[in-house]
Wavefront OBJ file of the C-alpha trace (Angstrom):
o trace
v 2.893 -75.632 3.607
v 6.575 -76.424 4.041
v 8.831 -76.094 7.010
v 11.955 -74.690 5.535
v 13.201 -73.697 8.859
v 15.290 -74.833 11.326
v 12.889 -73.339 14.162
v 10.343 -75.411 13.185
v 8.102 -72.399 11.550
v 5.943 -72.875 8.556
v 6.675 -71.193 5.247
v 4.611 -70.149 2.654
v 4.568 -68.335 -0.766
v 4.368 -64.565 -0.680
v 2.963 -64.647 -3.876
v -0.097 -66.304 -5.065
v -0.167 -67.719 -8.510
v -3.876 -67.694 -9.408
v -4.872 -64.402 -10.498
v -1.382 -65.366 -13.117
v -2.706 -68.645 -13.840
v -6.642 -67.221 -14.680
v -4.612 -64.728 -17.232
v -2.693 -67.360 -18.487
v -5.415 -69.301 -19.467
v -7.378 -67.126 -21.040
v -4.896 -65.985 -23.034
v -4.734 -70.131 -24.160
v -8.790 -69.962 -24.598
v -8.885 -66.842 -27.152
v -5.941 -68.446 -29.087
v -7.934 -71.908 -29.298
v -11.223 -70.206 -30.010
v -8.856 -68.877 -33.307
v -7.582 -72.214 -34.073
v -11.201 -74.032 -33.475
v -12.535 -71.368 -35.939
v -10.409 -71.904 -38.537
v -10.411 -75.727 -38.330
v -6.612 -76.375 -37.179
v -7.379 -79.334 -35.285
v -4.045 -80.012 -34.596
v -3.880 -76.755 -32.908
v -6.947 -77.037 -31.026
v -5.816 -80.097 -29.592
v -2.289 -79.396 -28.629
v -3.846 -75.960 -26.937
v -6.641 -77.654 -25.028
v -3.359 -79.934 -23.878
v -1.880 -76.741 -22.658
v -5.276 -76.049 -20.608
v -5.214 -79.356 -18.993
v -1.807 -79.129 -17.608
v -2.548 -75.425 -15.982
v -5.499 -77.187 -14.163
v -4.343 -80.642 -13.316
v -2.059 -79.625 -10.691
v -5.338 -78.295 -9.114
v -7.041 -82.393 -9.348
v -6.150 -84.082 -5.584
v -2.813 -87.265 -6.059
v -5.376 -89.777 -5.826
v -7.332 -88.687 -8.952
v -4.679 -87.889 -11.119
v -2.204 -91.034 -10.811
v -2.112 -90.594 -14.496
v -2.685 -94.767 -14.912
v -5.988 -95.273 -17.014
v -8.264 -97.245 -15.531
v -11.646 -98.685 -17.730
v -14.085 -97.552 -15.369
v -16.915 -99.278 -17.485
v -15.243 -102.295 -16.538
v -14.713 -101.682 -12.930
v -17.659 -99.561 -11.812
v -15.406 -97.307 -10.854
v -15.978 -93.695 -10.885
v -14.103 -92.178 -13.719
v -11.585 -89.218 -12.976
v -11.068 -86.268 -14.404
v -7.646 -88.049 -15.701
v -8.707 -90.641 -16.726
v -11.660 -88.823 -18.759
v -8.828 -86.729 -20.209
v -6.465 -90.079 -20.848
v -9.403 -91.531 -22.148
v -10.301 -88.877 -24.928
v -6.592 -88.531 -26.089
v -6.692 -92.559 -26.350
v -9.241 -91.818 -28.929
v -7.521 -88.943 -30.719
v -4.886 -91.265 -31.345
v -6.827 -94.018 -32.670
v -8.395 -91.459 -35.297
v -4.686 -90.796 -36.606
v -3.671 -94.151 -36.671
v -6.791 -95.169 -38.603
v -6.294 -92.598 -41.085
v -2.413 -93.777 -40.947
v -4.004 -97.645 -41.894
v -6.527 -96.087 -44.371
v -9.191 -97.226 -42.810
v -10.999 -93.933 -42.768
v -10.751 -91.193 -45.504
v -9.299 -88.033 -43.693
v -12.388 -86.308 -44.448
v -14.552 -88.392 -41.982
v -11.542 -88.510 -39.487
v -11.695 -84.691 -39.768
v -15.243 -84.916 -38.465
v -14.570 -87.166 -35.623
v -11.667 -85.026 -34.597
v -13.815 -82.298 -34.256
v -16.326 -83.824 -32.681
v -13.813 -85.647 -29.778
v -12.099 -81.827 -29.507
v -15.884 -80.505 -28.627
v -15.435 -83.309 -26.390
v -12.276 -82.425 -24.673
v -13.109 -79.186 -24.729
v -16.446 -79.223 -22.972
v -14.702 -81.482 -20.138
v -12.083 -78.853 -19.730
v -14.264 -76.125 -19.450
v -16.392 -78.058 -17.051
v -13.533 -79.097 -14.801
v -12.363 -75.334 -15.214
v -15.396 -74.224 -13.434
v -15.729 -77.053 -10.757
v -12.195 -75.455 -9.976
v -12.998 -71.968 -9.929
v -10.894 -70.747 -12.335
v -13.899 -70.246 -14.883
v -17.278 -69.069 -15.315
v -19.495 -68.754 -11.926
v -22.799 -69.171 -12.279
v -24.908 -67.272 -9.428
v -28.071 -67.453 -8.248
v -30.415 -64.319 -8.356
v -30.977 -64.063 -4.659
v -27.362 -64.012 -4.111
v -25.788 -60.757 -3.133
v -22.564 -61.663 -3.860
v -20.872 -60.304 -0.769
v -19.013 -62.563 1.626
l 1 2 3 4 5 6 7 8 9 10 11 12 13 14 15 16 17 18 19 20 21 22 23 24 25 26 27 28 29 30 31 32 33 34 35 36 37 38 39 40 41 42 43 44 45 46 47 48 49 50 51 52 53 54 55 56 57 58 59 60 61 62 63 64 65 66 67 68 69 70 71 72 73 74 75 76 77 78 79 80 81 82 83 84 85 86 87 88 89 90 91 92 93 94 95 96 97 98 99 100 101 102 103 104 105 106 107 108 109 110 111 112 113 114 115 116 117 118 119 120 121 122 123 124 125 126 127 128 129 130 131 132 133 134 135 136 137 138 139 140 141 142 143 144 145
């Protein structure tokens, strides 16, 4: 909350944003469920992209600094940003190993996919730890609060 004021009182938004953010992105999941289907990577990518910056504002300062860390090398707990840093690290080495010819863009094509199932299973997940996805409930619960 923000004091705005000059008497000291605290403002906040009249509006909410959520129920406009939970449209927005699944309006971005049915267009990347198109583009996954008919194999634009590209697409896929730049829309899971898209995803990622409606939710990060969500992920707390101190685990988004946006500075990739090698947690393997640290023993430090890997964020969600530096997960998502991490996989778009290793997007970019695909195209610049095609760019080299090291790998026939066939096989790069099947990494790709394979690091956007990636990308877009850790979404998804960090969608739901949010809230802003699928809620699984158990059977005894009567769903009223």
């Amino acid at each position: 909350m923000e004091n705005t004021s000059d008497d000291n009182t605290e403002k906040t938004s009249f509006f909410n944003s959520g129920v406009a953010q939970i449209r927005r992105l699944d309006e971005l999941w049915t267009k990347i469920h198109v583009h996954a289907q008919q194999g634009d990577l590209t697409k896929w990518n730049w829309g899971l992209d898209r995803i990622w910056c409606e939710l990060v504002g969500d992920i707390p300062e101190d685990e988004s600094n946006g500075v990739y860390k090698d947690t393997k090398e640290e023993n430090k707990k890997e964020t969600p940003t530096d997960k998502f840093i991490h996989l778009n690290l290793k997007i970019g080495e695909i195209k610049k190993r095609v760019l080299n010819k090291e790998i026939s863009i066939p096989d790069s094509q099947i990494e790709m996919y394979n690091l956007l199932m990636e990308k877009e299973a850790f979404i998804r997940r960090l969608q739901n730890k949010q809230g802003k996805g699928t809620k699984l409930v158990d059977a005894d619960e009567d769903m009223v609060d």
